[in-house]
N, C-alpha and C positions, 0 to 999 in steps of 0.2 A: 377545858373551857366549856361553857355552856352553850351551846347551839341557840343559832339566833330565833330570837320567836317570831312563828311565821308568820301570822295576820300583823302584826303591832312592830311600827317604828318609834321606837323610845325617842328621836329627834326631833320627832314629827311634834313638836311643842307648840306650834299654830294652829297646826289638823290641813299644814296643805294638801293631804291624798283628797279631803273634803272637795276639792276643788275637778275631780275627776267626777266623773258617772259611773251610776253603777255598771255596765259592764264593763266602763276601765278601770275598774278598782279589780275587779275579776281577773283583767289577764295582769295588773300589776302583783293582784296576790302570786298568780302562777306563776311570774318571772321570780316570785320570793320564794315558792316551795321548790322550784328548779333549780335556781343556785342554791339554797340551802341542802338538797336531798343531792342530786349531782355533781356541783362543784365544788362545794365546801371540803367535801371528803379528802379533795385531790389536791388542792392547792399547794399545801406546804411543800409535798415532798417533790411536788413535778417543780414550785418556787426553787426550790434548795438546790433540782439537778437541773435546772437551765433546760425544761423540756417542756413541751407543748401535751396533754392530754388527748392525744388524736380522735379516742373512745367517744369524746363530746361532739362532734362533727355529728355522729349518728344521733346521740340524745337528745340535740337540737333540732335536728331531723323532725322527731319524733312531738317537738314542745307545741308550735306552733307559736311560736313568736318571732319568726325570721318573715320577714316580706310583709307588716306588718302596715308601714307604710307607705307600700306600693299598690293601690286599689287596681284590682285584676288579679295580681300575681303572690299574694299573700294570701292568710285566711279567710273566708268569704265575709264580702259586707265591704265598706267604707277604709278607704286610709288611714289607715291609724294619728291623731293631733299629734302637734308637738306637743303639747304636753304630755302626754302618757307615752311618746318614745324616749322623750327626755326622763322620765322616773325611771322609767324600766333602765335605761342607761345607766342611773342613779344608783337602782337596784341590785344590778350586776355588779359594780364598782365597789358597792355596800361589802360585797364578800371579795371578788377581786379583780382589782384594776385590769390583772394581764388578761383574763376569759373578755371582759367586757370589752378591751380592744380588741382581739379576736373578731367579737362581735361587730362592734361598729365599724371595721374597718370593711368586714364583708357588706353586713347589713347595711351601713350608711354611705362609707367614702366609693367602693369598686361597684355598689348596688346601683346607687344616685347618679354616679359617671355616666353608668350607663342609661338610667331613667331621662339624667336631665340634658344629656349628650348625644345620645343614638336617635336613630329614625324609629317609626312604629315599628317597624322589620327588626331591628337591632333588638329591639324592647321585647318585642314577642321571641327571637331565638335565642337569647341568655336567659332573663329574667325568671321566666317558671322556673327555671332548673335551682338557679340561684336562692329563690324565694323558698323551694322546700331541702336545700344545701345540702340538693345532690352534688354541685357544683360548690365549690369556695373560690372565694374572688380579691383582689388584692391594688393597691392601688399607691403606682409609682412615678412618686413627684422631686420628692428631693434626692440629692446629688451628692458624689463624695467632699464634691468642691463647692458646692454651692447648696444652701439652706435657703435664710431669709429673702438671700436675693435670685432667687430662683427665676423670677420672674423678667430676668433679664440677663440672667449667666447661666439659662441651661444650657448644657453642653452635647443634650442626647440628640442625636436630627436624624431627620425622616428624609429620605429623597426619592421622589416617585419616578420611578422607571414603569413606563406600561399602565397594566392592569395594577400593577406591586407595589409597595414605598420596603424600602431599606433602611432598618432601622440600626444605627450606632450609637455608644456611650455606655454610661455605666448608671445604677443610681445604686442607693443605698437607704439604712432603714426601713426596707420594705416589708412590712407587715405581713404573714399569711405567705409570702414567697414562696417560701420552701418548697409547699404542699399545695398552694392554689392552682386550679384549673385555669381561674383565666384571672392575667395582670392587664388591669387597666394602666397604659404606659402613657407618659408624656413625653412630647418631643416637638423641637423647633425645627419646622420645615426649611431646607434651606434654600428654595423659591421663593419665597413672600416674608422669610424670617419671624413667621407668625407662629402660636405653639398650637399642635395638635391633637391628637388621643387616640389613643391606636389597643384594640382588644386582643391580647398575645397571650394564646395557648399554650401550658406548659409541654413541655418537650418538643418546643417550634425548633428547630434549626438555628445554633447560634445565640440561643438564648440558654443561662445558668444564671442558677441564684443560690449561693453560699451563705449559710446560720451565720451569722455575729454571735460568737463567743465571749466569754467574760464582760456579759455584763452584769450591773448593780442595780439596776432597777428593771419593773416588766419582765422577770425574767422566762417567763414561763411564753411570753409573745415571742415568737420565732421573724423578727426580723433579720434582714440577708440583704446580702451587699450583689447586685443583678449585673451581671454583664450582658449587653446586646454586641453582638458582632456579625452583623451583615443579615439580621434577622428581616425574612423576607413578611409584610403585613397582605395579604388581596386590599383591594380599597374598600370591598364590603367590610372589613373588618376595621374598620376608620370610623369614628366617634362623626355621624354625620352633621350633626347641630352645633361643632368644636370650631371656630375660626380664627379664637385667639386668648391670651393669657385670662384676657377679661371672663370668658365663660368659665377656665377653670374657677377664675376667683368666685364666683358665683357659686359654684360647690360647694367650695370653700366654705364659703360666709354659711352657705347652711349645714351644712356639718361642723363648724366649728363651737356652735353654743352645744352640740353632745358631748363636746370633751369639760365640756363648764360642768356640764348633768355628773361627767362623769368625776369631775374634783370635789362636786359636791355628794358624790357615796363615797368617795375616799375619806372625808372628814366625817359624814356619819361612822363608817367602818372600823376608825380607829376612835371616836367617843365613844362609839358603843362598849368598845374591849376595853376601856380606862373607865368608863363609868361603872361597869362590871366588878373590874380588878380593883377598883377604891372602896366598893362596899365589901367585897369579899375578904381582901388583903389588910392584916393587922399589925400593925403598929404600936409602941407603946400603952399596949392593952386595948385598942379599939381601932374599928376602920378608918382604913385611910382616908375613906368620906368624910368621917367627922372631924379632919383638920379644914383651918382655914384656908390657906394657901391652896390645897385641892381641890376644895370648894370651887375658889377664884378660877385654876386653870379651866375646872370642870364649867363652869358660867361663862366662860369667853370662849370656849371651842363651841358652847351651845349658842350662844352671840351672833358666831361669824357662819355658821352653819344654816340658824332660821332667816341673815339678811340674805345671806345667799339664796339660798331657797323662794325669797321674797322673788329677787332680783329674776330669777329663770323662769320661775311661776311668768311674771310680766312679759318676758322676753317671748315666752312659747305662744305666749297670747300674742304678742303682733306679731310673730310668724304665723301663726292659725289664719289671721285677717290678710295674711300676705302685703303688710305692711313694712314691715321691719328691714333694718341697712346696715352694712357693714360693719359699720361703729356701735352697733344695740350688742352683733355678737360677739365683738373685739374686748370691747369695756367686759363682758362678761365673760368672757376667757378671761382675759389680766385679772381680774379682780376677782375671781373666784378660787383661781388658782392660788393666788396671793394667801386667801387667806386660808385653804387648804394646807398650807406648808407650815402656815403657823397651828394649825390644830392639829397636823400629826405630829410635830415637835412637843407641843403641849404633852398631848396622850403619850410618847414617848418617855417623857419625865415623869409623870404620874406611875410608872413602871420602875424606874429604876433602873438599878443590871437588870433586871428581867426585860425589859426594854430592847435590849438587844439578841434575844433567842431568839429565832425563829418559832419556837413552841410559843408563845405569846401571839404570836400574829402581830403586834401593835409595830415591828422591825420592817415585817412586808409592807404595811403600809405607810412607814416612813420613806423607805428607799421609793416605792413606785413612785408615788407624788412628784419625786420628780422629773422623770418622765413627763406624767403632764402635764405639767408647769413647763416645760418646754414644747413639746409638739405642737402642731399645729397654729403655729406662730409664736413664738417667745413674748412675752410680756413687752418688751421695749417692743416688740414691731407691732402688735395691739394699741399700745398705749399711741405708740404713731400715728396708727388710723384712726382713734378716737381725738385725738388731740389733732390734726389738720381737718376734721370733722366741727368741731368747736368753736376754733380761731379763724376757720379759712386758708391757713398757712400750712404748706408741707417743711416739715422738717427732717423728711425722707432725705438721705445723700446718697 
């Protein structure tokens, strides 16, 4: 296959990068020649054996695009907008879903915990380290037994003895486990029964975190199923601005429009490799461009790709004004995702059998997509929040 061209997104049918400044068109190009030159290479075979590319830790190291958001402890100058962390999100996704969770999960979810969680003191003794990832960081919320309702059946709790809290439970899906230095943990205190956040150092006492095997989608993301057993926290090392489920949800709500960024490079990622393989691939004496029906699927994956793109463009702009609510990034997770699943099914079909090799690519990003269409809140629990948002009415039970 053709390596992707580095200045030029073929999706880009409106000219949203247009909407960046030139120096963020700069470091957007550079998150395009770094996964094209760095990760492209690697994806298949690390996809195929269920492994992580440990080698990137350093190359990202090296990028400057980690901390990017966090003014002080990223590259000099200004916090990075949401909009240009949302492309670069896009960007990495563009080539693949599992590096970009990687990424956001250090960069955004274990990064921001810390940002929007910790005391100055907190902020100053992670954050440099994280920001140029010397450190990787990981962030554990859901539970074997409990998902959507996390927020009122965690099962992990904290008990403060002393100076110390004691931490028990178990979680699961944890991104970056394996190998991160520090797990951003959650857990329900069981004085106040209020949830917490607690910064736990790998190889603490009592703390292991085991690879999830056989999976089908993400494969290359090293999620792990965590056991705490009587893991002792100091109380400096307690999330100090954390008092209750409500601030984690705040996290939330802002990391949860990068996994929208990131549904929408999964549907550029697999147009691109179908609008490729239709002009390339022949057919009854000519490309499979030149039929109708391909045309059509090719016009609807491009459809749902540019409202998408509309829809985040908007959403980044009222978070830049720090206006924006839970329901801007709810609607745009559900419906982003949504219509992600239908564009790599589309590109999918425009394949054929070849559709499902791995040597295609158009397979990996059928299987990841759904991943994201699940994480960080499933559709039905989006849809919830935008929908009692609307009517007034919770239809939560």
């Amino acid at each position: 296959m053709t390596a992707l061209t580095e200045q030029h997104n073929v999706a880009d049918f409106y000219e949203f990068e247009s909407a960046l400044t030139e120096e963020e068109r700069k470091v957007l190009a550079r998150t395009r020649t770094f996964m094209r030159d760095e990760v492209r290479p690697l994806v298949a075979e690390h996809w195929a054996e269920g492994t992580f590319p440990r080698q990137l830790v350093a190359r990202f190291r090296e990028s400057g695009l980690v901390g990017l958001p966090y003014e002080g402890y990223g590259e000099p100058g200004p916090a990075a907008s949401h909009l240009l962390t949302g492309m670069m999100a896009m960007e990495m996704s563009r080539v693949d879903a599992s590096v970009a969770t990687f990424f956001g999960v250090h960069n955004g979810l274990a990064m921001y915990a810390i940002q929007a969680g910790g005391d100055q003191e907190q902020r100053d003794r992670w954050l440099p380290a994280m920001a140029r990832m010397e450190t990787v960081g990981a962030f554990a919320l859901t539970e074997p037994l409990d998902g959507s309702d996390i927020a009122a059946g965690m099962r992990t709790t904290a008990r403060r003895e002393g100076d110390d809290w004691v931490i028990d439970g178990a979680k699961r899906w944890i991104g970056n486990a394996t190998f991160a230095d520090h797990v951003v943990v959650w857990a329900r205190d069981v004085a106040d029964d209020q949830v917490k956040g607690f910064v736990i150092d790998r190889g603490a006492p009592g703390f292991s975190a085991e690879r999830i095997a056989h999976k089908t989608s993400l494969r290359i993301v090293e999620n792990a199923d965590i056991t705490l057993n009587g893991v002792r926290v100091p109380e400096s090392d307690r999330l100090q601005n954390v008092s209750s489920f409500r601030d984690v949800a705040q996290i939330l709500r802002d990391t949860r429009s990068g996994v929208a960024w990131q549904a929408l490079g999964v549907m550029i990622g697999a147009y691109e490799l179908a609008l490729r393989y239709a002009t390339e691939r022949e057919q009854f004496g000519r490309p499979l461009a030149g039929f109708q029906l391909v045309q059509d699927l090719l016009v609807k994956s491009l459809g749902n790709i540019t409202s998408s793109w509309g829809m985040l463009l908007r959403l980044a702009r009222l978070q830049d004004a720090g206006v924006f609510r839970d329901e801007h990034s709810s609607l745009a997770k559900a419906h982003v995702t949504a219509r992600m699943r239908e564009v790599v099914a589309w590109a999918r079909e425009i394949f054929g059998g070849n559709g499902i090799v791995l040597e295609y690519d158009v397979a990996r990003f059928f299987a990841d997509a759904e991943a994201i269409y699940s994480f960080e809140g499933t559709r039905e629990m989006n849809t919830l929040i935008v929908g009692k948002a609307i009517t007034g009415q919770s239809a939560f039970v």
